[in-house]
The first five atom37 places (N, CA, C, CB, O) and aatype in JSON, in Angstrom:
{
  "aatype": [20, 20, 20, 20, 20, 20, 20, 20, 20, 20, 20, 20, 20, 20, 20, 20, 20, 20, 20, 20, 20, 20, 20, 20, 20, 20, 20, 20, 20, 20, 20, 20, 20, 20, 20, 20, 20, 20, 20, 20, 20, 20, 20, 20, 20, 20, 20, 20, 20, 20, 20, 20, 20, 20, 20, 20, 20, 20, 20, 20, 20, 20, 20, 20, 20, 20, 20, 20, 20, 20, 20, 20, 20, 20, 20, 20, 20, 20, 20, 20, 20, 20, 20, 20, 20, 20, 20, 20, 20, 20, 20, 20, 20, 20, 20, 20, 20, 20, 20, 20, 20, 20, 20, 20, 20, 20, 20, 20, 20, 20, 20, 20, 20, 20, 20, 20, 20, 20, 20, 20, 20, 20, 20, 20, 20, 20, 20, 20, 20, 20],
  "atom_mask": [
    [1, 1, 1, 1, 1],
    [1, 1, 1, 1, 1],
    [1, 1, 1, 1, 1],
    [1, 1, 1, 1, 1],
    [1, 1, 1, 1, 1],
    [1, 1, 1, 1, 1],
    [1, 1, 1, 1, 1],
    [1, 1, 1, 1, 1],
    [1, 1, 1, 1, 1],
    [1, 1, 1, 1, 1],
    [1, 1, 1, 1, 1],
    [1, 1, 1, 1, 1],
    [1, 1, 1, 1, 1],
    [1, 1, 1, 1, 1],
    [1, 1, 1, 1, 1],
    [1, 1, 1, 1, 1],
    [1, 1, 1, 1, 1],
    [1, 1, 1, 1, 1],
    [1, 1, 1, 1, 1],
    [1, 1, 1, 1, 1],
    [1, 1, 1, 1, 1],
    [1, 1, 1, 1, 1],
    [1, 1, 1, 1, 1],
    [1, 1, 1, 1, 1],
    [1, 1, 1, 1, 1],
    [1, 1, 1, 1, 1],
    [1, 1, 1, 1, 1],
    [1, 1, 1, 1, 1],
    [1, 1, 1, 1, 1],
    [1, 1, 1, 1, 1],
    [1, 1, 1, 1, 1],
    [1, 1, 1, 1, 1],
    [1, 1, 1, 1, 1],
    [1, 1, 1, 1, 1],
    [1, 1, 1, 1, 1],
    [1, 1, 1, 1, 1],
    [1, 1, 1, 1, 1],
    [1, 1, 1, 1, 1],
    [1, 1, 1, 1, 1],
    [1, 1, 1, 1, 1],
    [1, 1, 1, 1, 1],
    [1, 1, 1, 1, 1],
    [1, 1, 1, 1, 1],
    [1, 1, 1, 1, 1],
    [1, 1, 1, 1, 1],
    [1, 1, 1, 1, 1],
    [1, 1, 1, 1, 1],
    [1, 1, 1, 1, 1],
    [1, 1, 1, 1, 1],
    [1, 1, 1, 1, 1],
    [1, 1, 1, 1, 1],
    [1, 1, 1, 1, 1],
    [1, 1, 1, 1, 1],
    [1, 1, 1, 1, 1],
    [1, 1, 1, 1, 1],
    [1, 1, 1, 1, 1],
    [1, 1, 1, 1, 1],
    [1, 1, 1, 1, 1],
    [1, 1, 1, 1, 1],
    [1, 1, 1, 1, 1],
    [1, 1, 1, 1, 1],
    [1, 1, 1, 1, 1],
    [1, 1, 1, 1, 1],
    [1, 1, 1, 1, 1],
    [1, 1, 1, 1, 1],
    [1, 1, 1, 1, 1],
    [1, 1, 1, 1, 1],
    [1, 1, 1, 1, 1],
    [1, 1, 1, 1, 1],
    [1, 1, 1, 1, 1],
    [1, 1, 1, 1, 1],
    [1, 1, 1, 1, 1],
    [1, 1, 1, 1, 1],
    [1, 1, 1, 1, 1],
    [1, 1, 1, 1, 1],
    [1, 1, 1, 1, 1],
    [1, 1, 1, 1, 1],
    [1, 1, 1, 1, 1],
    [1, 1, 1, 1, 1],
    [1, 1, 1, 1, 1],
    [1, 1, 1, 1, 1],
    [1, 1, 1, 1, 1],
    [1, 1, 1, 1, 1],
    [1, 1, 1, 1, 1],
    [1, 1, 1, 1, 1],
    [1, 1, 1, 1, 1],
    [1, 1, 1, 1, 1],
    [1, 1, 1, 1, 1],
    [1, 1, 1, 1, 1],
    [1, 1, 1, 1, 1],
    [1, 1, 1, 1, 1],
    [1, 1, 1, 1, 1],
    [1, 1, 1, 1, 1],
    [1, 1, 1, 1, 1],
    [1, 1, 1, 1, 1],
    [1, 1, 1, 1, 1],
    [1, 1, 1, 1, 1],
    [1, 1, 1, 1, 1],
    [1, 1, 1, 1, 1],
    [1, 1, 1, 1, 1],
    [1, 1, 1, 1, 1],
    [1, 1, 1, 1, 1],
    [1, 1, 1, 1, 1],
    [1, 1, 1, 1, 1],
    [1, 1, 1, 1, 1],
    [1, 1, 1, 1, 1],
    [1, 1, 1, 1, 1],
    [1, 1, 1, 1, 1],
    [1, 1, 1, 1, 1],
    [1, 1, 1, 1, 1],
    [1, 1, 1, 1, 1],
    [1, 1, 1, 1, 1],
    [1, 1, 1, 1, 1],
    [1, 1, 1, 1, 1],
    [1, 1, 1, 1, 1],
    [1, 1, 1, 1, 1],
    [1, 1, 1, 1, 1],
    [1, 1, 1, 1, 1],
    [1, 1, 1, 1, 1],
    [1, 1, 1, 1, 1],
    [1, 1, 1, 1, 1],
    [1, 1, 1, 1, 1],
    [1, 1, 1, 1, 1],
    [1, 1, 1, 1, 1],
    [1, 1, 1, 1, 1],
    [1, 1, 1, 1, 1],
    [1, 1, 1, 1, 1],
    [1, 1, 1, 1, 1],
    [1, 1, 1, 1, 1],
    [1, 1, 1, 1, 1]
  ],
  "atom_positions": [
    [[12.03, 2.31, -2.83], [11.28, 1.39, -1.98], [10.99, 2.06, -0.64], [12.08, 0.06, -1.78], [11.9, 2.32, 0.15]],
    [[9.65, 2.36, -0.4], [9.24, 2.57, 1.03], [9.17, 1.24, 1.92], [7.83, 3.24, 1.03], [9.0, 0.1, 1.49]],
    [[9.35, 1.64, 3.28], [9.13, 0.24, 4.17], [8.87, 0.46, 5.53], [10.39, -0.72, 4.18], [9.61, 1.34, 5.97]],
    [[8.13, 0.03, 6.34], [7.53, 0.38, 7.47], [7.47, -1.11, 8.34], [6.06, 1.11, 7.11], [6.9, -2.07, 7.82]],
    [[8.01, -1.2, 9.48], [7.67, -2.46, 10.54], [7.13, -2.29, 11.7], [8.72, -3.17, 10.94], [7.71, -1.71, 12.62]],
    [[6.08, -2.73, 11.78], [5.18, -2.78, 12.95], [5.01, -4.68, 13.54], [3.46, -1.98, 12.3], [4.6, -5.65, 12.92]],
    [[5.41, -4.59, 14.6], [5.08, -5.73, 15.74], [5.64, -6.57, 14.64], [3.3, -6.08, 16.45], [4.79, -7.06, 13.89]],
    [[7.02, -6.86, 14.35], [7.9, -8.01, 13.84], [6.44, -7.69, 12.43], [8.17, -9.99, 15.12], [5.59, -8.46, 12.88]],
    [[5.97, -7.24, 11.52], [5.86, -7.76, 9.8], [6.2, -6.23, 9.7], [4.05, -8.53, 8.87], [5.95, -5.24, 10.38]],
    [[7.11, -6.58, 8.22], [7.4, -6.06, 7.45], [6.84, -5.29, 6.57], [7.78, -6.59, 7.2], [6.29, -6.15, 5.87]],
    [[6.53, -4.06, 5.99], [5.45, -3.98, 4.46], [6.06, -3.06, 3.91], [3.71, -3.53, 4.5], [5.86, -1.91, 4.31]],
    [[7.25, -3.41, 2.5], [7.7, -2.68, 1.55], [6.71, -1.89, 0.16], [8.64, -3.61, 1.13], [5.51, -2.2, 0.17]],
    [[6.9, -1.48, -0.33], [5.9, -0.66, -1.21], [7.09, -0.26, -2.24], [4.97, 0.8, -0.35], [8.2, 0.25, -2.1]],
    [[6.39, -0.7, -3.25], [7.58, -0.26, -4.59], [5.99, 0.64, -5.75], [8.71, -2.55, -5.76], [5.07, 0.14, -6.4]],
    [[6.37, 1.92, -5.51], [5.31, 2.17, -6.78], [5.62, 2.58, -8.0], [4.42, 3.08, -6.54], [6.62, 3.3, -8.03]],
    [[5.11, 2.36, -9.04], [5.64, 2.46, -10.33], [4.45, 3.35, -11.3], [5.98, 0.83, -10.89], [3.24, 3.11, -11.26]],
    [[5.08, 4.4, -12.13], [3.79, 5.21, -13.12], [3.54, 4.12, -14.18], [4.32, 6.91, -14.04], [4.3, 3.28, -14.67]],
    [[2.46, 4.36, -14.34], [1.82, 3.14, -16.08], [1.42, 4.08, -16.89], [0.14, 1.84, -15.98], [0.2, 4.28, -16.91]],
    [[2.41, 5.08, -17.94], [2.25, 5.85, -18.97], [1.4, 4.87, -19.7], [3.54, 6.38, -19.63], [0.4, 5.56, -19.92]],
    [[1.27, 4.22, -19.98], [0.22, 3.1, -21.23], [-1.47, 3.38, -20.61], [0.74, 0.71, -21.01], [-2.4, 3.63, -21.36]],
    [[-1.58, 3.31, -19.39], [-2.75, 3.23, -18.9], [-3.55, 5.03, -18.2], [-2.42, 1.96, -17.73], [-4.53, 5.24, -17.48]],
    [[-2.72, 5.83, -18.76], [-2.33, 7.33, -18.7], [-3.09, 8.1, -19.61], [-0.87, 7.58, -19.01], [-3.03, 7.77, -20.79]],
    [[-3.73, 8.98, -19.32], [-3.8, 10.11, -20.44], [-3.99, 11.78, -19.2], [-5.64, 9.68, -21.81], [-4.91, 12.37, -18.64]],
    [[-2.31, 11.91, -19.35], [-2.54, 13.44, -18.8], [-3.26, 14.48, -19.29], [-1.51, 14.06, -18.74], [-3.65, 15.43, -18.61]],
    [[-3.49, 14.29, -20.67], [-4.74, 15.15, -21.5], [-5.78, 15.18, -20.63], [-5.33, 14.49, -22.95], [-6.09, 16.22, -20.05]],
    [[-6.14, 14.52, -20.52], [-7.94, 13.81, -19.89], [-7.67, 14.12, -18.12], [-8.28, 11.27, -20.28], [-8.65, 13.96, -17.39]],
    [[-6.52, 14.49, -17.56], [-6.75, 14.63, -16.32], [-6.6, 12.94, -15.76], [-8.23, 15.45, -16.14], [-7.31, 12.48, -14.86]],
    [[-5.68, 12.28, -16.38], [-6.0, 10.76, -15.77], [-4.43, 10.25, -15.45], [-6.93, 9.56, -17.1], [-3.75, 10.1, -16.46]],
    [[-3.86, 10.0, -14.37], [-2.5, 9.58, -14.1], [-2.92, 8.2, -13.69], [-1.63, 10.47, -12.96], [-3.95, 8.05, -13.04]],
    [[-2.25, 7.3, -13.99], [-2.25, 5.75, -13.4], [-1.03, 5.17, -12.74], [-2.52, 4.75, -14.52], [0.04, 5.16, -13.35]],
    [[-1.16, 4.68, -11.46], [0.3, 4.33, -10.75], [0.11, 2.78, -10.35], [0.66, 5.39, -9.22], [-1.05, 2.47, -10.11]],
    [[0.92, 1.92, -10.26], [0.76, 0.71, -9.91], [1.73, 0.5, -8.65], [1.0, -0.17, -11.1], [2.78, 1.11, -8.87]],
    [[1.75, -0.08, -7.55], [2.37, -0.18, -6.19], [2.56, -1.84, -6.38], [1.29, 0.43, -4.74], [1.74, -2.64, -6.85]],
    [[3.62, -2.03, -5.98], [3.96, -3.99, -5.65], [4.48, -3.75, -4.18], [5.59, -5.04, -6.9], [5.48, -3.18, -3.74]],
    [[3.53, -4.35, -3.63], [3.46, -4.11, -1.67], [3.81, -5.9, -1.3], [1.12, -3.42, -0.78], [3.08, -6.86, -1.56]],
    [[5.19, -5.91, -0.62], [5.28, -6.9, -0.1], [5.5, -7.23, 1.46], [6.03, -7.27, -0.76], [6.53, -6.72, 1.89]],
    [[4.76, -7.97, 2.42], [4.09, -8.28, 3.24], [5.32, -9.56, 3.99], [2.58, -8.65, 2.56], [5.3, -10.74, 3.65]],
    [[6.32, -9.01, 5.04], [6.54, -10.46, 5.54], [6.57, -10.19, 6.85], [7.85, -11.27, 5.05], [6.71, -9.12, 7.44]],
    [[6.35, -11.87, 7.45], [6.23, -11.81, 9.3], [7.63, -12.04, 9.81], [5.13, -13.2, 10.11], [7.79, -13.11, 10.4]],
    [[8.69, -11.22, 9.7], [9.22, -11.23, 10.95], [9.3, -11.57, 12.28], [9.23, -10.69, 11.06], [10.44, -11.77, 12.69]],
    [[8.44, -11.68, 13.03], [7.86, -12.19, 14.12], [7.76, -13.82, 14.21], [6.58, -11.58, 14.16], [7.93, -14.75, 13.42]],
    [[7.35, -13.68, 15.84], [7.22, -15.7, 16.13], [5.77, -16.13, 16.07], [7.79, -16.37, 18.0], [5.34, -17.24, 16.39]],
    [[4.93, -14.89, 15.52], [3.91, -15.42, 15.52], [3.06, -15.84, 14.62], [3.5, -14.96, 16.03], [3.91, -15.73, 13.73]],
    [[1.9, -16.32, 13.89], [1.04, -16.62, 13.18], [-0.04, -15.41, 13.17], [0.64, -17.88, 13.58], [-0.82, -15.05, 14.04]],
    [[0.24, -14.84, 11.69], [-0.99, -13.6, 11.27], [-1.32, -13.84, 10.17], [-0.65, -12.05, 11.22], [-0.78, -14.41, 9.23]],
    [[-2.55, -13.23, 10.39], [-3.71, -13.08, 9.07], [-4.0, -11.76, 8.65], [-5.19, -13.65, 9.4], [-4.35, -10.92, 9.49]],
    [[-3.89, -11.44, 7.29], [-4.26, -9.61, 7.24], [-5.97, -10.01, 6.58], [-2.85, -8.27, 5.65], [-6.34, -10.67, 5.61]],
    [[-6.81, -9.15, 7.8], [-7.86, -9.49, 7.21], [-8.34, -8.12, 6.56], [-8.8, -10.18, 8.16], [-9.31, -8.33, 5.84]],
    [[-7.92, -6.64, 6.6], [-8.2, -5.33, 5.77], [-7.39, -4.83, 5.27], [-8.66, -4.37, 6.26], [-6.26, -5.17, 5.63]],
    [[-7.52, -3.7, 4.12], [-6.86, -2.48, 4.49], [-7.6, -1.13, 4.82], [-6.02, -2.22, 3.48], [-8.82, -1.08, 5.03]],
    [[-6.78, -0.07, 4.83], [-7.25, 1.07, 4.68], [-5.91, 1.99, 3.95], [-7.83, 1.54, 6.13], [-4.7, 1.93, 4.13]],
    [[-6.78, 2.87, 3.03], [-5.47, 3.82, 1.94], [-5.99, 5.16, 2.76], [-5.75, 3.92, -0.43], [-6.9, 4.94, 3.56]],
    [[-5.62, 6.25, 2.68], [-5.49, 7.5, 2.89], [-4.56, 8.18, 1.29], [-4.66, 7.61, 4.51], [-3.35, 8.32, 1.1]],
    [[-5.5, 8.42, 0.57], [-4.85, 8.67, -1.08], [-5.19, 10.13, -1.18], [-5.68, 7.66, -2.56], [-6.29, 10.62, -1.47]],
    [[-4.0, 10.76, -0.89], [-3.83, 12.37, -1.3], [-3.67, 12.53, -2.96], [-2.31, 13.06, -0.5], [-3.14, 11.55, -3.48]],
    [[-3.94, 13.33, -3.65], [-3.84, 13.75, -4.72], [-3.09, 15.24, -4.6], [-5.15, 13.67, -5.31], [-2.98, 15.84, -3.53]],
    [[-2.64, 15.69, -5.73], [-1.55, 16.56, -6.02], [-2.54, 18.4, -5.67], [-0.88, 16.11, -8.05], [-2.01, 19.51, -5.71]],
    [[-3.65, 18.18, -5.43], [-4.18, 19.22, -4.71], [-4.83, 19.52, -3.82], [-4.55, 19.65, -5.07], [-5.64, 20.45, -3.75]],
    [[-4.38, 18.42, -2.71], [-4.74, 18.0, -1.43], [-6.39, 17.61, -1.27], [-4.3, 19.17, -0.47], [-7.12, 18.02, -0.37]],
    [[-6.75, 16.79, -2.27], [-8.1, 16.3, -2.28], [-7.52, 15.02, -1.5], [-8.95, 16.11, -3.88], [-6.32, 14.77, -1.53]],
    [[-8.53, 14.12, -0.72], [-8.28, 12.58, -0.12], [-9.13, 12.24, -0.25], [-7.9, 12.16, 1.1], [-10.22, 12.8, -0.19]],
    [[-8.87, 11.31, -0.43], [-10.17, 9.46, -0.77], [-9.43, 8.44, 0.44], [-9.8, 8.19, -3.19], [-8.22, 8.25, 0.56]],
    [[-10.52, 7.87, 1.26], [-9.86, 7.13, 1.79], [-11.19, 5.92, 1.48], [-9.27, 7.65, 3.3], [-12.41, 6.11, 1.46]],
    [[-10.37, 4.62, 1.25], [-10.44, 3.12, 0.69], [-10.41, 2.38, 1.92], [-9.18, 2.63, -0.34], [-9.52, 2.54, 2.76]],
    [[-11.5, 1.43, 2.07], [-11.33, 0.41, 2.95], [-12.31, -0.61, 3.0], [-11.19, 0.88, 4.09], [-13.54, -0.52, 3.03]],
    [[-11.22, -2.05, 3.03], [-11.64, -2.96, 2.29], [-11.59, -4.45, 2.61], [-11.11, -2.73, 1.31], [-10.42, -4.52, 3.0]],
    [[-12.06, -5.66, 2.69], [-11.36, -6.56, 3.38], [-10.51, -7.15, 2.41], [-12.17, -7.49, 4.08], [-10.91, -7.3, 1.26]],
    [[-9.25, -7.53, 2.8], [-8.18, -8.23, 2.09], [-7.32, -7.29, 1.21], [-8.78, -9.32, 1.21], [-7.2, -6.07, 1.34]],
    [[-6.97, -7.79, 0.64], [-6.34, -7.51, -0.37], [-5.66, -8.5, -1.75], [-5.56, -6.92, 0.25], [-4.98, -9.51, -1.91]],
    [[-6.43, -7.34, -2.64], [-6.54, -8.39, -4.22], [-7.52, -9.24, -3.95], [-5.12, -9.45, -4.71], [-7.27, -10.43, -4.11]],
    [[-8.79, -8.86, -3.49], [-9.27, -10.5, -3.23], [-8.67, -11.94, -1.94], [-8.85, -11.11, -4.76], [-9.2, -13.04, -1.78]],
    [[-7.74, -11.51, -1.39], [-7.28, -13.03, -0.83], [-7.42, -12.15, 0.83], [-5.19, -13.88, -1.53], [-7.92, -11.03, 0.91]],
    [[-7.04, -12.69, 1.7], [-6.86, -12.56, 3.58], [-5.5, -13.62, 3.37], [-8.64, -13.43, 4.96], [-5.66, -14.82, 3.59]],
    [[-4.62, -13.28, 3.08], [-3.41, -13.85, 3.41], [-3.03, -14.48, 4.89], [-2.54, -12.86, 3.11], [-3.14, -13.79, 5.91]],
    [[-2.57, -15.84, 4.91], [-2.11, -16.18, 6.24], [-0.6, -16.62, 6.04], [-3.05, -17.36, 6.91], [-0.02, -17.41, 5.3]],
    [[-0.17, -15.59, 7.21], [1.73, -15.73, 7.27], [2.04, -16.48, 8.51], [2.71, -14.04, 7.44], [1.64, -16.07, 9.6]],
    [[2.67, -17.46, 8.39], [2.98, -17.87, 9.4], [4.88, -17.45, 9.85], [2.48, -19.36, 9.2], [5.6, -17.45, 8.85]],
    [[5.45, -17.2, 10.86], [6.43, -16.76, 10.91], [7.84, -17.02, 9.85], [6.5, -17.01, 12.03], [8.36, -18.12, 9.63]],
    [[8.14, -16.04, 9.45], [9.26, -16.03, 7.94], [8.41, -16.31, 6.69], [10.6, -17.43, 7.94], [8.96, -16.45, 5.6]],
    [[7.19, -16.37, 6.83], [6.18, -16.23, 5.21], [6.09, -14.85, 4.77], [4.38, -16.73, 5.34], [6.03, -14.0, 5.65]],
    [[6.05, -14.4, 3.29], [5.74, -12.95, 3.07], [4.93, -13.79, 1.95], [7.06, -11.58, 2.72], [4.8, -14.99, 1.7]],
    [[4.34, -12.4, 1.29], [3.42, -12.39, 0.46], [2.93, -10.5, 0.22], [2.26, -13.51, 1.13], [2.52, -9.5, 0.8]],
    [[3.41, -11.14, -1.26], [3.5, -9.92, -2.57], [1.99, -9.71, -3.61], [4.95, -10.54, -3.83], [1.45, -10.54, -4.34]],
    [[1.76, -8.81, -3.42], [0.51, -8.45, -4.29], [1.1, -7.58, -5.24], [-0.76, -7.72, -3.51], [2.3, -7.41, -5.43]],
    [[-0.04, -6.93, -5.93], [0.21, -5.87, -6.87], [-1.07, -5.19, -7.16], [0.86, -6.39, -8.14], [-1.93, -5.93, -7.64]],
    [[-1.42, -3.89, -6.96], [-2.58, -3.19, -7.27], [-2.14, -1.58, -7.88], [-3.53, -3.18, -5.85], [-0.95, -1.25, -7.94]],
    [[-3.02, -0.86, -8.22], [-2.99, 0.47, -8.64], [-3.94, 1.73, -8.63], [-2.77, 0.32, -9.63], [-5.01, 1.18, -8.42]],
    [[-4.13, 2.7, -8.71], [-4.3, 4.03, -7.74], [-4.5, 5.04, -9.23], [-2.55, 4.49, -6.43], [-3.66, 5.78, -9.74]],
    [[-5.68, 4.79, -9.63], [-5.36, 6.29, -10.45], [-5.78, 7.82, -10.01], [-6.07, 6.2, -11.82], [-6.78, 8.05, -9.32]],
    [[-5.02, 8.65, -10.43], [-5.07, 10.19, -9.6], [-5.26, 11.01, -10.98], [-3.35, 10.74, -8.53], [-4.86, 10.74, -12.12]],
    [[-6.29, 12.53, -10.29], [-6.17, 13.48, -11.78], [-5.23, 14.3, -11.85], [-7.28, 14.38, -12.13], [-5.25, 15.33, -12.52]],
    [[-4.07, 13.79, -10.95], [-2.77, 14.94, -10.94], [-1.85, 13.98, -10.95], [-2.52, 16.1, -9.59], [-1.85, 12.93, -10.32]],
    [[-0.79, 14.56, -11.99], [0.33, 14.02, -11.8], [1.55, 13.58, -10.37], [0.7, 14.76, -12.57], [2.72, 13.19, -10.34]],
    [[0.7, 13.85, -9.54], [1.4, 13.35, -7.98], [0.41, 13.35, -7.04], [2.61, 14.35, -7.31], [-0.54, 14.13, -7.0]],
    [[0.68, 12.3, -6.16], [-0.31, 12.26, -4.66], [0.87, 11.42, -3.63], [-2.22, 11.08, -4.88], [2.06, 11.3, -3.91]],
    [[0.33, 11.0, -2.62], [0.52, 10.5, -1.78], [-0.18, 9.56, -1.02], [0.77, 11.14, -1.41], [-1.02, 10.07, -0.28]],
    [[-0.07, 8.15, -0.97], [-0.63, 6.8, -0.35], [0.07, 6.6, 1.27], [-0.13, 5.37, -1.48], [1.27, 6.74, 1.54]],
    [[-1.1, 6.22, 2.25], [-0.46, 5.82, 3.35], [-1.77, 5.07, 3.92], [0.27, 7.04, 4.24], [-2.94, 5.14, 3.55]],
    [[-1.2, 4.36, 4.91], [-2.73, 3.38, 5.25], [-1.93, 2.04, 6.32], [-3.68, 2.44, 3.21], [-0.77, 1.71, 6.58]],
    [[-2.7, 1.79, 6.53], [-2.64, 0.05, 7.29], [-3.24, -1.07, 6.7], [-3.38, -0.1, 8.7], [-3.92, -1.13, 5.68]],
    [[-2.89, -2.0, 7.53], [-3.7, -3.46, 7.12], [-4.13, -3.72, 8.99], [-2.28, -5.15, 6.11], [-3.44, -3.41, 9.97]],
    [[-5.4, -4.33, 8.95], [-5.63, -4.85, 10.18], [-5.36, -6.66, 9.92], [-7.27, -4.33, 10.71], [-5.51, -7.41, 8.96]],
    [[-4.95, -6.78, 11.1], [-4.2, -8.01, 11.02], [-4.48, -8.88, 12.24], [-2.71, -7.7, 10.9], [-4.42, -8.18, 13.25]],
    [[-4.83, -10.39, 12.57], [-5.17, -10.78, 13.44], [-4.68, -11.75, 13.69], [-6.06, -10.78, 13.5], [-4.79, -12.57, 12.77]],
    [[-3.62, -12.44, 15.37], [-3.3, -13.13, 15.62], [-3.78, -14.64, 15.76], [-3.02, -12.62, 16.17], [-4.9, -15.01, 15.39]],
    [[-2.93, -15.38, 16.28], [-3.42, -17.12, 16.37], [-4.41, -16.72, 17.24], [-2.28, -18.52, 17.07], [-5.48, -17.33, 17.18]],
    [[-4.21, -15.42, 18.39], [-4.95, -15.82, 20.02], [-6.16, -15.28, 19.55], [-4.31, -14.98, 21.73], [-7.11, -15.71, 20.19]],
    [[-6.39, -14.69, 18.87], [-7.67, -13.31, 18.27], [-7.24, -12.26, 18.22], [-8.95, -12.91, 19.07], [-7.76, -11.45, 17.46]],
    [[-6.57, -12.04, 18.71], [-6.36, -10.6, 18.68], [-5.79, -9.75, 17.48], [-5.55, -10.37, 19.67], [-4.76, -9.85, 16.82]],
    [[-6.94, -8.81, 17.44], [-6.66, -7.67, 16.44], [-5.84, -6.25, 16.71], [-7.95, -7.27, 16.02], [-5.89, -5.46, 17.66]],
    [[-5.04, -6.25, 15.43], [-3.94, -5.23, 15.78], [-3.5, -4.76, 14.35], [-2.61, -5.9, 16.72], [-3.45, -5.62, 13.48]],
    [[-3.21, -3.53, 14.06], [-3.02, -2.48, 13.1], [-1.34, -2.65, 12.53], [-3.38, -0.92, 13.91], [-0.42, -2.66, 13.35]],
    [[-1.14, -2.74, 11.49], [0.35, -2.66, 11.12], [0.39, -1.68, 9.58], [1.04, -4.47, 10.89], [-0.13, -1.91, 8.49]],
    [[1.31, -0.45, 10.1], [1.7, 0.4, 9.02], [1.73, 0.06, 7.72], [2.76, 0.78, 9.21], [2.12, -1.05, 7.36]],
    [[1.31, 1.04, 6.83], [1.82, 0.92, 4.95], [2.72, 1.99, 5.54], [0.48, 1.44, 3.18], [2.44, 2.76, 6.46]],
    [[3.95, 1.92, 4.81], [4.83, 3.28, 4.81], [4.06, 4.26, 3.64], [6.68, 2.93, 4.34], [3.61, 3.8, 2.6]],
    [[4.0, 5.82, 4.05], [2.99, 6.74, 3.14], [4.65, 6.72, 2.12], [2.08, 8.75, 4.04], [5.85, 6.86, 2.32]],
    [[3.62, 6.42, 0.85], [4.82, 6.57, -0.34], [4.27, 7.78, -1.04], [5.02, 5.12, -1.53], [3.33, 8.48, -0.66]],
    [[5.24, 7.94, -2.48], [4.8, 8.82, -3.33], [4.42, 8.46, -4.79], [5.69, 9.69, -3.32], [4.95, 7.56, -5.44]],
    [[3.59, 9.15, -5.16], [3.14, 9.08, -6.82], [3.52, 10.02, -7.56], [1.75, 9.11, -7.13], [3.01, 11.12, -7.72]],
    [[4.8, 9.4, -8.18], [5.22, 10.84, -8.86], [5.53, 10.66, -10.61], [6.84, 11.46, -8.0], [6.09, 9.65, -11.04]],
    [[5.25, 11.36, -11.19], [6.28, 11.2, -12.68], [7.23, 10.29, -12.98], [7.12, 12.24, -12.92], [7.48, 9.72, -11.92]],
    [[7.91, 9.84, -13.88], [9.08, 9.63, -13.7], [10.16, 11.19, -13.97], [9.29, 8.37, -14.66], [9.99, 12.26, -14.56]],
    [[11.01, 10.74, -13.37], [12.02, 12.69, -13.84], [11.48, 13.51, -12.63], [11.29, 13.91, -15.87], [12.19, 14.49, -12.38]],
    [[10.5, 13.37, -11.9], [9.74, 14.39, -10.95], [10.76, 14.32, -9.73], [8.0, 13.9, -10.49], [11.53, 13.37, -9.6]],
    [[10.68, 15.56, -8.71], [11.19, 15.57, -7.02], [10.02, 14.63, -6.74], [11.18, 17.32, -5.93], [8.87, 14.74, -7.19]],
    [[10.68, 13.3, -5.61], [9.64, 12.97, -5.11], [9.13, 13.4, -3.59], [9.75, 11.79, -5.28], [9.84, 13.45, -2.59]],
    [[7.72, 13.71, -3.66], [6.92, 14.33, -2.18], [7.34, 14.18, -1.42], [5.83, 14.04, -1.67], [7.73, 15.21, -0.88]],
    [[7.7, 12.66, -0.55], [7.63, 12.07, 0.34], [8.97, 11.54, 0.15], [6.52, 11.33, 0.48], [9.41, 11.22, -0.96]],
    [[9.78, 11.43, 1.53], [11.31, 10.75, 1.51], [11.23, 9.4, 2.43], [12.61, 11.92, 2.23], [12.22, 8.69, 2.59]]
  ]
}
């Protein structure tokens, strides 16, 4: 489990390989991430983006950016979390994910809160990133 806290929320990252949805033949790795989201804080937030920074295993990057996530703009009000689930396919058996969510208070105000950069690895593999 990666985990990163910025301004009282929380954002854990659990990523997992999907051998079923895989064909290392073909150059095709598939990883699935369950990113969970809680406010710590006294205040009332909304994540209205993200952004990924997605390294691949030969330092190629794609960077993703998007409003919401899964479809929804989640609203946390203080001690609410909220768990998604999405996935990342790479043509190498390892990369590296890191990114934010922009997030906006009761008052307006917009402000940036960390993804911890995780890893995409094998199962059995060293992983990249600690």
């Amino acid at each position: 489990m990666y985990r990163a806290v910025t301004r009282g929320i929380a954002v854990e990252v659990e990523p997992f390989y999907l051998p079923e949805r895989s064909d290392p033949e073909a150059g095709r790795y598939v990883w699935a991430y369950r990113v969970t989201i809680e406010n710590q804080s006294d205040e009332f937030v909304q994540l209205l983006s993200r952004y990924w920074r997605i390294t691949d295993g030969t330092g190629r990057v794609e960077e993703v950016r998007g409003a919401g996530v899964v479809g929804e703009q989640p609203e946390l009000h203080p001690g609410d979390s909220f768990q998604y689930t999405s996935g990342c396919p790479l043509p190498t058996p390892s990369g590296i994910m890191v990114g934010f969510y922009t997030m906006r208070n009761e008052r307006g105000e917009l402000f940036e809160i960390d993804i911890p950069a995780f890893s995409l690895d094998l199962p059995g593999s060293a992983r990249t990133v600690n």
